[in-house]
N, C-alpha and C positions, 0 to 999 in steps of 0.2 A: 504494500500500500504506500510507503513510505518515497519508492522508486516511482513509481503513478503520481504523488502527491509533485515530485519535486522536476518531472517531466510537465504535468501540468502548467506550474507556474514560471518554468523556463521557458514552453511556447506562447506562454499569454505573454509577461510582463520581459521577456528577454529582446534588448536591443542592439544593434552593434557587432561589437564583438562576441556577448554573452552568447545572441541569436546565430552567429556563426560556428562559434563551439559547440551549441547543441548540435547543430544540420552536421555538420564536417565529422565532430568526433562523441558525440553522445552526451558531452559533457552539462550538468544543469549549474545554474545557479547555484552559489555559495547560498547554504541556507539563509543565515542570517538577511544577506541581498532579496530572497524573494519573498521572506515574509516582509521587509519594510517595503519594498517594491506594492505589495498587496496592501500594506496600510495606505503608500501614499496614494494607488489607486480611488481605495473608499473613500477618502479624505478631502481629493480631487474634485468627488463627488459628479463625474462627467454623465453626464444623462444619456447619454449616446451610447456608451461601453462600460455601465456602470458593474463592478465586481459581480457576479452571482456567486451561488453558495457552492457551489465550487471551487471558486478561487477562493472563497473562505475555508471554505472544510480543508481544501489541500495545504491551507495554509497553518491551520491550526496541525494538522501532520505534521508539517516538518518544524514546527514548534517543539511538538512532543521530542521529533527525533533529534533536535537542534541541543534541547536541554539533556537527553539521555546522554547526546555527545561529550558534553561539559560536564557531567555527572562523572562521567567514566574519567575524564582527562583530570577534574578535581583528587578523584581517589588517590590515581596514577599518581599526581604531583604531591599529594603528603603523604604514601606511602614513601616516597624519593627523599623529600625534607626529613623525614622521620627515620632513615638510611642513613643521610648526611647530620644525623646527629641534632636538628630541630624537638625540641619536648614540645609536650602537648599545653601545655601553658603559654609558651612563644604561638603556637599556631594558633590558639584560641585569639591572640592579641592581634593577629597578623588580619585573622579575619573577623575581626570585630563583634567575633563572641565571649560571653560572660566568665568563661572559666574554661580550663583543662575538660574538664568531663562533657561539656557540652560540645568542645570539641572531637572529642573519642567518639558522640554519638553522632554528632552529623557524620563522621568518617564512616560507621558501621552501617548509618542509613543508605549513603552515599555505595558503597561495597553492596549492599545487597541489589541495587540495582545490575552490579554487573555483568550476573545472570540474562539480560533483558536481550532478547535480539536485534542487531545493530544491524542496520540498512545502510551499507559504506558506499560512499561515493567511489566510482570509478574515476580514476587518474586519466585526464584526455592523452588519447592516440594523436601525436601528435607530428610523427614521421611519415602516418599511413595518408594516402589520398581521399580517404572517407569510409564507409560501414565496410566491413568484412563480407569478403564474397558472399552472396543471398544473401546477406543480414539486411532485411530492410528495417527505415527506420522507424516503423509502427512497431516494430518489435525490436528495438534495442532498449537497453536496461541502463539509466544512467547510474 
């Protein structure tokens, strides 16, 4: 759903270069990029191509999967500080929690997501001349 969500809102809101990387090598929109792309849509307020709930729902997608991302890479990075010798009283300070312990718990909330399955962006092809013999592009997976 996540790869659907985030093709979606590469062919609606991608211009330029972004629109070229999709067509040439699969490549979609930096999440981040196409959920604000999708706010300043609605924002726009353009009565002609105003967002439907498509561009919302896929948008709210890659929210989900935008935050699972930062969830996993937060773990990652104080599991590392905590390697290199950072306590949990320094982390809790770092990130503007109350104490040691409250840090220990966002870290274990944060960890049990890591189970979750992750929808990974494909790295663009960027030697090849476009899709892969018979891969057309209704069916490539960004």
């Amino acid at each position: 759903m996540v790869h659907a969500a985030r093709a979606h809102l590469t062919r609606r809101f991608g211009k330029g270069v972004e629109a070229l990387l999709w067509e040439t090598h699969g490549y979609p929109l930096p999440d981040v990029d196409a959920i604000a792309k999708t706010i300043a849509a609605i924002r726009a307020g353009l009565p002609d191509d105003p967002p439907g709930s498509t561009d919302l729902g896929a948008a709210l997608v890659v929210l989900q999967a935008a935050r699972l991302d930062m969830d996993r890479l937060e773990t990652e990075l104080i599991d590392a500080v905590r390697e290199a010798g950072l306590d949990w009283a320094a982390i809790a300070a770092v990130l503007e929690l109350p104490d040691a312990a409250a840090a220990e718990e966002r870290h274990a909330r944060l960890r049990s997501r890591l189970d979750a399955p992750v929808a990974q962006v494909r790295a663009p092809r960027l030697s090849g001349t476009g899709p892969a013999e018979g891969e057309r592009r209704s069916e490539r997976r960004p």
